[in-house]
PyMOL Python script that loads the backbone (N, CA, C, O; Angstrom):
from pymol import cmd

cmd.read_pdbstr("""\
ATOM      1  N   UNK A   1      33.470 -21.143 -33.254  1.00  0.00           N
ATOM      2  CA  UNK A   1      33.559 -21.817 -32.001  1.00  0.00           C
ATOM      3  C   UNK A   1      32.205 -21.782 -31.324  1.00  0.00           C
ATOM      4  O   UNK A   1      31.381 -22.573 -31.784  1.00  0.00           O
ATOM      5  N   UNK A   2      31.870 -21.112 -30.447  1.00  0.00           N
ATOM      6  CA  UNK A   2      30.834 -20.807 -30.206  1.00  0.00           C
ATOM      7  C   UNK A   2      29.943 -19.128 -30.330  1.00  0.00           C
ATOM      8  O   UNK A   2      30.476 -18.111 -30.772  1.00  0.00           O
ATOM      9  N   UNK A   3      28.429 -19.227 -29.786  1.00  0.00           N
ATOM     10  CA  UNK A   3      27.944 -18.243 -30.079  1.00  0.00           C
ATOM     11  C   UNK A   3      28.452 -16.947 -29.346  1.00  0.00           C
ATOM     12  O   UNK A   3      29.337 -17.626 -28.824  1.00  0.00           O
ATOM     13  N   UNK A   4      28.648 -15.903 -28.923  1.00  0.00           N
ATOM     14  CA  UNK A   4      28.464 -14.850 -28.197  1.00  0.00           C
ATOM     15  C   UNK A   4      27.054 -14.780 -27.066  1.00  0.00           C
ATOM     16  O   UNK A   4      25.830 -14.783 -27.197  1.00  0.00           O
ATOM     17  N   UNK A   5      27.966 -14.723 -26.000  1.00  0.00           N
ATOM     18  CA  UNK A   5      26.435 -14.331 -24.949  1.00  0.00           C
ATOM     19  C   UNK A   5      25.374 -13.544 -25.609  1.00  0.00           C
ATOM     20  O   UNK A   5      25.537 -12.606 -26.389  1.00  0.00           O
ATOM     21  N   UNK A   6      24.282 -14.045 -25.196  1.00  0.00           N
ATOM     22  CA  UNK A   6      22.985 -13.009 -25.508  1.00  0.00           C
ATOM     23  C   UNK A   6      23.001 -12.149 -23.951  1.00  0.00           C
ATOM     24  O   UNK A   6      23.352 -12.490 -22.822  1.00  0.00           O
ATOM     25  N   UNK A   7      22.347 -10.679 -24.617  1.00  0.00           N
ATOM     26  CA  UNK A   7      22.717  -9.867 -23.307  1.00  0.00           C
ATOM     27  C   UNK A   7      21.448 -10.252 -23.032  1.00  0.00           C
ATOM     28  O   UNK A   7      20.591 -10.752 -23.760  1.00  0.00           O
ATOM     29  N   UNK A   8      21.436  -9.802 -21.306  1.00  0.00           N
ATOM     30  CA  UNK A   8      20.015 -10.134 -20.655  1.00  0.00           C
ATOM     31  C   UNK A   8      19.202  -9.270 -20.918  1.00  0.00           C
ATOM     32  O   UNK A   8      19.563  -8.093 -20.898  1.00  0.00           O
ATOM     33  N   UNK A   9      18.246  -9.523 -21.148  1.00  0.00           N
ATOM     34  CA  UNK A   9      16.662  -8.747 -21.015  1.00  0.00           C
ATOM     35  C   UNK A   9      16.165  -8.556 -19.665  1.00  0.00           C
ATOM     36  O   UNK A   9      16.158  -9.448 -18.817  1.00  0.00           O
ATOM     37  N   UNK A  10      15.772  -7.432 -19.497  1.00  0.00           N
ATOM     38  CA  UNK A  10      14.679  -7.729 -17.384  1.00  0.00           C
ATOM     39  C   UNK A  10      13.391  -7.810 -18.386  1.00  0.00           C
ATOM     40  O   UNK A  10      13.368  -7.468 -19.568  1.00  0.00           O
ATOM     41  N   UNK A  11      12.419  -8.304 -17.675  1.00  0.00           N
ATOM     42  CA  UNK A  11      11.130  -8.433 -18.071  1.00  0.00           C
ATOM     43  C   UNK A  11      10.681  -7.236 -17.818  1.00  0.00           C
ATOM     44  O   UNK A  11      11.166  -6.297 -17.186  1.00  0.00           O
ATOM     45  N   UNK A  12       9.332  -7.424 -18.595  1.00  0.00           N
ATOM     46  CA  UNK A  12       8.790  -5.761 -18.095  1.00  0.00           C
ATOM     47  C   UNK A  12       8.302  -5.440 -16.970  1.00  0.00           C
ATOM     48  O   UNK A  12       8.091  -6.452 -16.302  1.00  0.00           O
ATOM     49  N   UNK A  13       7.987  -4.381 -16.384  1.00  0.00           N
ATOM     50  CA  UNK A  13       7.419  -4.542 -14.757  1.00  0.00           C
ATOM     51  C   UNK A  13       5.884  -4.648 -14.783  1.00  0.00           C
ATOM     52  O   UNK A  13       5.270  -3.840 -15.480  1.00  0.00           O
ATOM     53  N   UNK A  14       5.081  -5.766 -13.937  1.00  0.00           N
ATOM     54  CA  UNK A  14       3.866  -5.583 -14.144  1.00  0.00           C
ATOM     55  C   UNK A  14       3.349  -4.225 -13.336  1.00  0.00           C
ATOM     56  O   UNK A  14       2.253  -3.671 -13.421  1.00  0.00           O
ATOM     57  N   UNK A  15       4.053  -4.011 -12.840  1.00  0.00           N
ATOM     58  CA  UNK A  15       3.692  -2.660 -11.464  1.00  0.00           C
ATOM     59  C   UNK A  15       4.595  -1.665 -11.605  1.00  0.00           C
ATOM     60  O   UNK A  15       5.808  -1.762 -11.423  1.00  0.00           O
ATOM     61  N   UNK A  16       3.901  -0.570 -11.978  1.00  0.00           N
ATOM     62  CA  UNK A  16       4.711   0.509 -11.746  1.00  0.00           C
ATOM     63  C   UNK A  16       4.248   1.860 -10.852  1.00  0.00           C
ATOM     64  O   UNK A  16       3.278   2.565 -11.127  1.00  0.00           O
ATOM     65  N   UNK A  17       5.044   2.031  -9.871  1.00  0.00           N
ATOM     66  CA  UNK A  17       4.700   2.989  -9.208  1.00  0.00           C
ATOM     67  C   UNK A  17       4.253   4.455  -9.805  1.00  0.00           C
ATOM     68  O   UNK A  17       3.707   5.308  -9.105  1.00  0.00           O
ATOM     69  N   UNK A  18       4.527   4.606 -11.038  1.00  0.00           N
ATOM     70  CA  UNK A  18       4.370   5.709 -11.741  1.00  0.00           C
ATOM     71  C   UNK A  18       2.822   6.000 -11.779  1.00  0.00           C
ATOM     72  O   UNK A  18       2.364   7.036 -11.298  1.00  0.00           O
ATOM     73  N   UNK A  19       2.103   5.119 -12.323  1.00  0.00           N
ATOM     74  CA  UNK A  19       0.962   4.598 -12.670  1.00  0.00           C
ATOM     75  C   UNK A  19      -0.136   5.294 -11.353  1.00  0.00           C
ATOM     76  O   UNK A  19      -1.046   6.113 -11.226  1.00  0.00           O
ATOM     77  N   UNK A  20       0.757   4.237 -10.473  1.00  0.00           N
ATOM     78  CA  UNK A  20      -0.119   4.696  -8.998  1.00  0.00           C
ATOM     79  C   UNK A  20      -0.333   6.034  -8.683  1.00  0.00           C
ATOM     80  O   UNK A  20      -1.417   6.611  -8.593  1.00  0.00           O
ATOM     81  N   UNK A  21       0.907   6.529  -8.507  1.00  0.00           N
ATOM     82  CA  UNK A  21       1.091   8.187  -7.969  1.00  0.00           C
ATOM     83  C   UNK A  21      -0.043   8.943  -9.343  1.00  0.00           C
ATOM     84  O   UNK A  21      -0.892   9.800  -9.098  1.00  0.00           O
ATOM     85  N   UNK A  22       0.139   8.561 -10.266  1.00  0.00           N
ATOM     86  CA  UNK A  22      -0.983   9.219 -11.077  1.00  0.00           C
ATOM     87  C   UNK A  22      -2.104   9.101 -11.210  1.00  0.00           C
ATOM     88  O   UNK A  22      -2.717   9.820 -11.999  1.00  0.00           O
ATOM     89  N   UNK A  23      -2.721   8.130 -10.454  1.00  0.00           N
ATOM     90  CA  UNK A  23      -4.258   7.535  -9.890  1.00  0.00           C
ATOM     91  C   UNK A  23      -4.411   8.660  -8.972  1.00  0.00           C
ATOM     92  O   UNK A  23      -5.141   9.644  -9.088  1.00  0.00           O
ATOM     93  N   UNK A  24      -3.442   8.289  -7.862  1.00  0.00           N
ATOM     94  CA  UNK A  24      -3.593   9.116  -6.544  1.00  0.00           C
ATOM     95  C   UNK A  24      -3.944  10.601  -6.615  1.00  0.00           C
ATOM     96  O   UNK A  24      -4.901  11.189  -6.111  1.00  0.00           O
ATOM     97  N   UNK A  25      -2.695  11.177  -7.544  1.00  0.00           N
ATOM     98  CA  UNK A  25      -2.770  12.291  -7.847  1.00  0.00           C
ATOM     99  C   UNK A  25      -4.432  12.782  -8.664  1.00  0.00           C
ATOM    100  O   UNK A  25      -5.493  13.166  -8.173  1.00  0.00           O
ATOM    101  N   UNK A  26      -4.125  12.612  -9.654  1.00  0.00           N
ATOM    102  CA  UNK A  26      -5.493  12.749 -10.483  1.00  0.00           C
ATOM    103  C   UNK A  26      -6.984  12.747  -9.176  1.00  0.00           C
ATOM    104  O   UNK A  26      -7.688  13.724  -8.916  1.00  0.00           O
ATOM    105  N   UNK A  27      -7.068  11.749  -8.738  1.00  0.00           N
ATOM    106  CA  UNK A  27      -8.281  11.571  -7.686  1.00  0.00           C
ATOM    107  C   UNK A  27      -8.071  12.167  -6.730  1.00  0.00           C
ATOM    108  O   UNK A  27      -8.825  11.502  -6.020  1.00  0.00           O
ATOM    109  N   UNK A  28      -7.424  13.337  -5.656  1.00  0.00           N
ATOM    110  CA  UNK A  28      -6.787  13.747  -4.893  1.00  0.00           C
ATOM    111  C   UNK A  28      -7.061  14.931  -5.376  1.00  0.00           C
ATOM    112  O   UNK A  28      -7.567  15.704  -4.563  1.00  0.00           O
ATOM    113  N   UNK A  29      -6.865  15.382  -6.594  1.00  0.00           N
ATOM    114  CA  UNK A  29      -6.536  16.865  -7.561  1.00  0.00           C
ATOM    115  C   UNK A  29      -8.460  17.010  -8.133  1.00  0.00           C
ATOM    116  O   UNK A  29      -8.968  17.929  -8.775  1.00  0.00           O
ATOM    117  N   UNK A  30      -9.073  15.845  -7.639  1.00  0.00           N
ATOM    118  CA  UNK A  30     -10.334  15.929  -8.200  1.00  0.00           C
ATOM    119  C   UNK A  30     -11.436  16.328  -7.512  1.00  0.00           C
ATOM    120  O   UNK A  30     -12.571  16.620  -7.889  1.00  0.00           O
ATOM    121  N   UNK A  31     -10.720  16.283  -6.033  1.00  0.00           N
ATOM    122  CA  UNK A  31     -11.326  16.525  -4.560  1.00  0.00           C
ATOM    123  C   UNK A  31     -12.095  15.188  -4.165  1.00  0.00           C
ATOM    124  O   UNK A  31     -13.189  15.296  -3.610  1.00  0.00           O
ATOM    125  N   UNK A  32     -11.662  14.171  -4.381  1.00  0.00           N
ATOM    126  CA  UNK A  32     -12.057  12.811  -4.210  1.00  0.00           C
ATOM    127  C   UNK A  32     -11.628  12.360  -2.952  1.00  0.00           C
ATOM    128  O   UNK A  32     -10.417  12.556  -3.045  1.00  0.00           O
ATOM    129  N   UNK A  33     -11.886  11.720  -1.448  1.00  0.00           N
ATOM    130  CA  UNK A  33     -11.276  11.460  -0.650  1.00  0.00           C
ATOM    131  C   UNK A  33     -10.864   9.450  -0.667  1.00  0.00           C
ATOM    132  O   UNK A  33     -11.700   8.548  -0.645  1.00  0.00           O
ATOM    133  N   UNK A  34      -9.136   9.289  -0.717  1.00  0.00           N
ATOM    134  CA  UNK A  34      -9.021   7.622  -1.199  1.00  0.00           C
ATOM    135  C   UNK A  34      -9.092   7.041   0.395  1.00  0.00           C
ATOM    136  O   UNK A  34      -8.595   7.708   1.302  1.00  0.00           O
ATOM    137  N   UNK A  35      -9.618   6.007   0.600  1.00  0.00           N
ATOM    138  CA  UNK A  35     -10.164   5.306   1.434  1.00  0.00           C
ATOM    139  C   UNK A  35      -8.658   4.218   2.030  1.00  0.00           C
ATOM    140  O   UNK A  35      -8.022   4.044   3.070  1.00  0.00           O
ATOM    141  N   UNK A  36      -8.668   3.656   0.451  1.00  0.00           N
ATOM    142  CA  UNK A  36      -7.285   2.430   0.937  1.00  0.00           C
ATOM    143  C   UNK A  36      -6.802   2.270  -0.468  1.00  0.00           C
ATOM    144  O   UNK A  36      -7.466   2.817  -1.348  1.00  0.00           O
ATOM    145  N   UNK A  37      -6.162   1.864  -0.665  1.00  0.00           N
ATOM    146  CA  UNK A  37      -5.195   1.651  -2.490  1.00  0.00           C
ATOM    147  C   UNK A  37      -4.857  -0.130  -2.238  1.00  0.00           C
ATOM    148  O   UNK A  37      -4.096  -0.544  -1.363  1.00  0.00           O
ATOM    149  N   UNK A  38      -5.697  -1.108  -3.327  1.00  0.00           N
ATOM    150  CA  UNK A  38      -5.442  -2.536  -3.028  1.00  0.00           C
ATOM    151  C   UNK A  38      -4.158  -2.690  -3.859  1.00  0.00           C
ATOM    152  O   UNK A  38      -4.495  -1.977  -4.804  1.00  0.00           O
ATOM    153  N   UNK A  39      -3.003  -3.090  -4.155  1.00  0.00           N
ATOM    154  CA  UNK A  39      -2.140  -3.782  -4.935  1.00  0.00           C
ATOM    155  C   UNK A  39      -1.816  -5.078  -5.382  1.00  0.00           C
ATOM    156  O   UNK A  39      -0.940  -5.582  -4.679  1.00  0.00           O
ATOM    157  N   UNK A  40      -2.138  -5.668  -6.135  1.00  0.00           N
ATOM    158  CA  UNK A  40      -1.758  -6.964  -6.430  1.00  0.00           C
ATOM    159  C   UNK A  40      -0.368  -6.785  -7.541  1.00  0.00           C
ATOM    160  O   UNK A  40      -0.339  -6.663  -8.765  1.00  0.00           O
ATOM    161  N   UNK A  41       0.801  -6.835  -6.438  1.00  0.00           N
ATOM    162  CA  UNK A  41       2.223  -6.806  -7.469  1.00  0.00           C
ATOM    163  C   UNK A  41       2.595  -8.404  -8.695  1.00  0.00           C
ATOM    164  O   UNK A  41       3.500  -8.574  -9.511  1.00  0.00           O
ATOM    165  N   UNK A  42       1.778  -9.024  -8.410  1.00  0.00           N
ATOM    166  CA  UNK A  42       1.956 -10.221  -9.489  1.00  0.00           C
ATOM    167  C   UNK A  42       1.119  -9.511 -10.740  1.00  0.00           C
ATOM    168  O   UNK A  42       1.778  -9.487 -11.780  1.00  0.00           O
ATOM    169  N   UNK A  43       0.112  -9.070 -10.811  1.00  0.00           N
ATOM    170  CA  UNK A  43      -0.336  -8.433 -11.920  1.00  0.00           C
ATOM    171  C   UNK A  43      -0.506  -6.336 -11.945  1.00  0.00           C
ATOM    172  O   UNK A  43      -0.569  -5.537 -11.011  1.00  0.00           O
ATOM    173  N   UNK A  44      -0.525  -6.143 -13.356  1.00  0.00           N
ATOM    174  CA  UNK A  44      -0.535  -5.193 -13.163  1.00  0.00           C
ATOM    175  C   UNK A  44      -1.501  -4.305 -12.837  1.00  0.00           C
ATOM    176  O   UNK A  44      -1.506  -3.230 -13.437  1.00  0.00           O
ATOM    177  N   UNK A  45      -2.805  -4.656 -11.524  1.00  0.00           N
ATOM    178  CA  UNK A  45      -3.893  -4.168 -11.039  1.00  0.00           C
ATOM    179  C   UNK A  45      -3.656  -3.353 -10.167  1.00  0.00           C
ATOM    180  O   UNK A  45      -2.443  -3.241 -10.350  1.00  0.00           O
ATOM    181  N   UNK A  46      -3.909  -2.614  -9.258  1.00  0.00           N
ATOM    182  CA  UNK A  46      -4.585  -1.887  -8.490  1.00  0.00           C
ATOM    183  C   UNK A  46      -5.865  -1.058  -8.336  1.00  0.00           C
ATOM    184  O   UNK A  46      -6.428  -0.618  -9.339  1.00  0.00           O
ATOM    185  N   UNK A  47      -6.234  -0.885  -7.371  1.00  0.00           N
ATOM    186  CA  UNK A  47      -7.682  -0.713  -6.916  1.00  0.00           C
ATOM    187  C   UNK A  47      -7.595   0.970  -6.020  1.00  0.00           C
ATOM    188  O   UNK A  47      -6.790   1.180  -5.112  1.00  0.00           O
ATOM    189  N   UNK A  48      -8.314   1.709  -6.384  1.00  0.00           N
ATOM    190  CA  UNK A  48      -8.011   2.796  -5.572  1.00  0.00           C
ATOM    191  C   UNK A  48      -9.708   2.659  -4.897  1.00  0.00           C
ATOM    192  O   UNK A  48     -10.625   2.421  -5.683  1.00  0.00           O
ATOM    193  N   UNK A  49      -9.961   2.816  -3.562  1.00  0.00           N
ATOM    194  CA  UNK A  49     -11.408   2.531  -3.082  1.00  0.00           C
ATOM    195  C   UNK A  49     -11.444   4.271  -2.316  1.00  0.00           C
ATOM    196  O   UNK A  49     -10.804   4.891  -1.467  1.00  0.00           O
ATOM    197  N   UNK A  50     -12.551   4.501  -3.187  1.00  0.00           N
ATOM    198  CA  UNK A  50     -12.538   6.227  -2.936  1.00  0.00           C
ATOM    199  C   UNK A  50     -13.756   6.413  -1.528  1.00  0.00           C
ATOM    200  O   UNK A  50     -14.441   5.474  -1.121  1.00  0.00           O
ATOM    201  N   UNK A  51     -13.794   7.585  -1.056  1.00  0.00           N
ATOM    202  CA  UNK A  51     -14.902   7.778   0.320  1.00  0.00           C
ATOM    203  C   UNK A  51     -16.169   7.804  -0.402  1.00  0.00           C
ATOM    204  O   UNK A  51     -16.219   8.189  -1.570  1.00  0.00           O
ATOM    205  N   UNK A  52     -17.170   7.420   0.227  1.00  0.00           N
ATOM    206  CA  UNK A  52     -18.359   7.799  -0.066  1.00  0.00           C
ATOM    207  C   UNK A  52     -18.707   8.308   0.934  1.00  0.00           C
ATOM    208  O   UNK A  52     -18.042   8.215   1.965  1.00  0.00           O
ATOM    209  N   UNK A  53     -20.188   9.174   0.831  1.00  0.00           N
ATOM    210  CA  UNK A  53     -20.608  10.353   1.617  1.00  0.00           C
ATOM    211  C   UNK A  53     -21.770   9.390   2.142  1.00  0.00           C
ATOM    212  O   UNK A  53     -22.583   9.931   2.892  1.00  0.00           O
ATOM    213  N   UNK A  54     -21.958   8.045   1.854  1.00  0.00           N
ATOM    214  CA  UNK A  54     -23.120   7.346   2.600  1.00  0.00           C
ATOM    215  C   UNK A  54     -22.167   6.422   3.654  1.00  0.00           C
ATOM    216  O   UNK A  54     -21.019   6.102   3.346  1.00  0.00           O
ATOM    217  N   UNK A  55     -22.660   6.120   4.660  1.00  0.00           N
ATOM    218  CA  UNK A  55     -21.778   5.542   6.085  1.00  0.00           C
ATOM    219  C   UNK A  55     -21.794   3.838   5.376  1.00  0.00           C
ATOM    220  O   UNK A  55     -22.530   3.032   4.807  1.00  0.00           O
ATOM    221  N   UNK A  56     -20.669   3.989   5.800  1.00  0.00           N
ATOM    222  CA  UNK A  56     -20.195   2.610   5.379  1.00  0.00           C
ATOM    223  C   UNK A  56     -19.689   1.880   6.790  1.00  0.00           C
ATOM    224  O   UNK A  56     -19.282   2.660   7.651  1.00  0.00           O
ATOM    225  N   UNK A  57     -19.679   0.797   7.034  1.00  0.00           N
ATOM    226  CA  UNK A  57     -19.307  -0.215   7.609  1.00  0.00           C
ATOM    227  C   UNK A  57     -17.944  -0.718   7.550  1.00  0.00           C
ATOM    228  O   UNK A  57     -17.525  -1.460   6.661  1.00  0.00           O
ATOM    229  N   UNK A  58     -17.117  -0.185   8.761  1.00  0.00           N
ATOM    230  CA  UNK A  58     -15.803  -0.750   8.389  1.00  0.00           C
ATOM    231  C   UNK A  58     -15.904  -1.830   9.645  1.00  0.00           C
ATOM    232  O   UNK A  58     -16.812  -2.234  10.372  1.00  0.00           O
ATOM    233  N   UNK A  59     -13.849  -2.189   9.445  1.00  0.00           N
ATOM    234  CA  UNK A  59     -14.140  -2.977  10.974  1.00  0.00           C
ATOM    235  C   UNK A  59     -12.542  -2.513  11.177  1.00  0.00           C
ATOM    236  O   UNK A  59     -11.567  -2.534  10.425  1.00  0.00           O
ATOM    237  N   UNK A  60     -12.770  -2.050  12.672  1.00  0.00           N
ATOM    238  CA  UNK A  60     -11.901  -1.161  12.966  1.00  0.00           C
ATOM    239  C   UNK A  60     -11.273  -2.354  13.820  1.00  0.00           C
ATOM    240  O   UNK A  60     -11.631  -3.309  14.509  1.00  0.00           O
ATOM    241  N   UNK A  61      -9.900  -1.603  13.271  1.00  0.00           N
ATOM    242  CA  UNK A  61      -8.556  -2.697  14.161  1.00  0.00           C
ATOM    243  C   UNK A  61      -8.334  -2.405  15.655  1.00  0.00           C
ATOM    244  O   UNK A  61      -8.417  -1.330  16.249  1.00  0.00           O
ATOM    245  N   UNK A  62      -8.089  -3.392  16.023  1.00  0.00           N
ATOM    246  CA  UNK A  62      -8.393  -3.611  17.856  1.00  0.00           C
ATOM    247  C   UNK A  62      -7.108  -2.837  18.371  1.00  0.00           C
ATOM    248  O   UNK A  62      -6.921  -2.229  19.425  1.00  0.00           O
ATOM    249  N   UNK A  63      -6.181  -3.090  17.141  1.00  0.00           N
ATOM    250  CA  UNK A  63      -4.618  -1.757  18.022  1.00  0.00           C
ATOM    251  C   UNK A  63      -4.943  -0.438  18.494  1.00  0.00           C
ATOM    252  O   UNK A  63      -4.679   0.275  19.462  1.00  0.00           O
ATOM    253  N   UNK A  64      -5.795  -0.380  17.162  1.00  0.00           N
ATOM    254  CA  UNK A  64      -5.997   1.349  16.712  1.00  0.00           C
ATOM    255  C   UNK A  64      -7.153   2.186  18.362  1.00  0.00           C
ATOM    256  O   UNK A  64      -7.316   3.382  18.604  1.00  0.00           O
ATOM    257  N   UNK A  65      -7.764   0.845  19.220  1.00  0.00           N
ATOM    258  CA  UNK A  65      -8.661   1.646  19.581  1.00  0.00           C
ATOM    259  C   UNK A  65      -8.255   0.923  21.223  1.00  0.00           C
ATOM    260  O   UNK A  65      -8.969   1.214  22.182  1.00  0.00           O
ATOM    261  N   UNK A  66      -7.319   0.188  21.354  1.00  0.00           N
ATOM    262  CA  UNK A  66      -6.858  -0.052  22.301  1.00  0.00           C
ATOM    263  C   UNK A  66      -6.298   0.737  22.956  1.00  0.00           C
ATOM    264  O   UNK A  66      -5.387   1.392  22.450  1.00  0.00           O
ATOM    265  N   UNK A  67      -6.746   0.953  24.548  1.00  0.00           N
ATOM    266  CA  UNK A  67      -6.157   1.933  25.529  1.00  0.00           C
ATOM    267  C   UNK A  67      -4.713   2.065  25.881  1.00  0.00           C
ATOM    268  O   UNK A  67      -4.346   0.894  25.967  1.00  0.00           O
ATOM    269  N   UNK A  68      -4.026   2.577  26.050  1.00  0.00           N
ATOM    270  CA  UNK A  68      -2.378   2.949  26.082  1.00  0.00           C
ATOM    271  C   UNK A  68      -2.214   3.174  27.436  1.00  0.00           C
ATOM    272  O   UNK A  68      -3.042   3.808  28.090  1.00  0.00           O
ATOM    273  N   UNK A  69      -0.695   2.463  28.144  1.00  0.00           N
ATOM    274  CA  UNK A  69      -0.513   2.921  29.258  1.00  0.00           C
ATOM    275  C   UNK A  69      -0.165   4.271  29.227  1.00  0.00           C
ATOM    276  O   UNK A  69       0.264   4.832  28.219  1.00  0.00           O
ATOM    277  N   UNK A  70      -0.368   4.891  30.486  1.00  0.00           N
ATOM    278  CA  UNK A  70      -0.270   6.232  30.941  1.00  0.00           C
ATOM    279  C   UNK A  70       1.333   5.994  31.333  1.00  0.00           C
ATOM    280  O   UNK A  70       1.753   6.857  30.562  1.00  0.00           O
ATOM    281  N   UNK A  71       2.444   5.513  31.904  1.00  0.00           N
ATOM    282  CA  UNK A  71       3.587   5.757  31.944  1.00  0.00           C
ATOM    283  C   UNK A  71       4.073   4.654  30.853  1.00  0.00           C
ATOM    284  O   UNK A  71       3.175   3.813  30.827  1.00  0.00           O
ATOM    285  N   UNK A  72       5.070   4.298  29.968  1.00  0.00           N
ATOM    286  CA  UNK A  72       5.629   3.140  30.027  1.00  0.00           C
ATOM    287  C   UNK A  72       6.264   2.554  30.692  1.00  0.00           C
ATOM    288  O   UNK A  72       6.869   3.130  31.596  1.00  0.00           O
ATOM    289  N   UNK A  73       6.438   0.434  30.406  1.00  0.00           N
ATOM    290  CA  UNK A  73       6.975   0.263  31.835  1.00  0.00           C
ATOM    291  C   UNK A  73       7.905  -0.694  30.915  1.00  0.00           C
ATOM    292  O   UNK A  73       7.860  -1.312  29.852  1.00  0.00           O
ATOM    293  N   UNK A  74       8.864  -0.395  32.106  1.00  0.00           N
ATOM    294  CA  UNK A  74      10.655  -0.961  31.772  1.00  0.00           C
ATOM    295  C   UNK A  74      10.849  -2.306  31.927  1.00  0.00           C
ATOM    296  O   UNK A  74      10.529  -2.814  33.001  1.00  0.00           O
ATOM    297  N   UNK A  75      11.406  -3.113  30.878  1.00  0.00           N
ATOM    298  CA  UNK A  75      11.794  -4.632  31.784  1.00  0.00           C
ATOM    299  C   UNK A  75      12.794  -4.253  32.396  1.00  0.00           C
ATOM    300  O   UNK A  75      13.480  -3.254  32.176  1.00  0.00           O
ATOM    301  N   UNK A  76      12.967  -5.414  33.564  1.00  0.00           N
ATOM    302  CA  UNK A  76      14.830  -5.553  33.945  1.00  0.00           C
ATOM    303  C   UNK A  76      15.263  -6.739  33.184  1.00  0.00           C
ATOM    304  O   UNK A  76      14.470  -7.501  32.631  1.00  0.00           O
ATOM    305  N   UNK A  77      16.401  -6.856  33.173  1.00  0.00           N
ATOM    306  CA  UNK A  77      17.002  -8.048  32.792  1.00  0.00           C
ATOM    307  C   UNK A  77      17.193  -8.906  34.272  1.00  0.00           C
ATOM    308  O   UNK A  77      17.591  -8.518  35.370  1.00  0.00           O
ATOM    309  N   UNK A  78      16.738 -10.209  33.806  1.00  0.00           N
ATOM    310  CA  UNK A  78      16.635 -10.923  34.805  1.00  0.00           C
ATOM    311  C   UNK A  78      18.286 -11.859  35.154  1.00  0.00           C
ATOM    312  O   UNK A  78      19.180 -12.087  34.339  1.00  0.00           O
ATOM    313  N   UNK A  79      18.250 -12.128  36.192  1.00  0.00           N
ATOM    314  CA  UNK A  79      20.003 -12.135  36.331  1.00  0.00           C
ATOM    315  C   UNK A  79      20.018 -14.261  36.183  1.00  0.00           C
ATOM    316  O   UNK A  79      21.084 -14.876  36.225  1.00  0.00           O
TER     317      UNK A  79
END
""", "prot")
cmd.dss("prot")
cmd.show_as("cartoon", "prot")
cmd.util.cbc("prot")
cmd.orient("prot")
């Protein structure tokens, strides 16, 4: 009659977190300080960008250095 289902296959993962934590680890365990970790989950890359001891040039995010109110303030609901 007919064939029997073929069972499904998953593809393989291009990314595995395993991988990472063992970058991290290893460079971490090496006394290396990591800067930022890039991921590209469509392929199986990542980038670990380690400190250097010469001054580097970042560009610092405007949240991070923005002043905070001293109380917080409440909405009302407007009627």
């Amino acid at each position: 009659m007919g064939e029997p289902p073929k069972p499904r296959v998953r593809r393989p993962s291009n990314f595995r977190q395993q991988d990472l934590a063992r970058a991290i680890k290893a460079a971490k365990g090496s006394g290396l300080d990591i800067v930022r970790i890039e991921v590209e989950p469509a392929t199986p890359k990542f980038v670990v960008v380690l400190k250097d001891n010469a001054v580097t040039e970042t560009n610092p995010n405007p949240f991070d250095i923005a002043p905070l109110p001293s109380t917080p303030t409440r909405r009302r609901k407007s009627r």
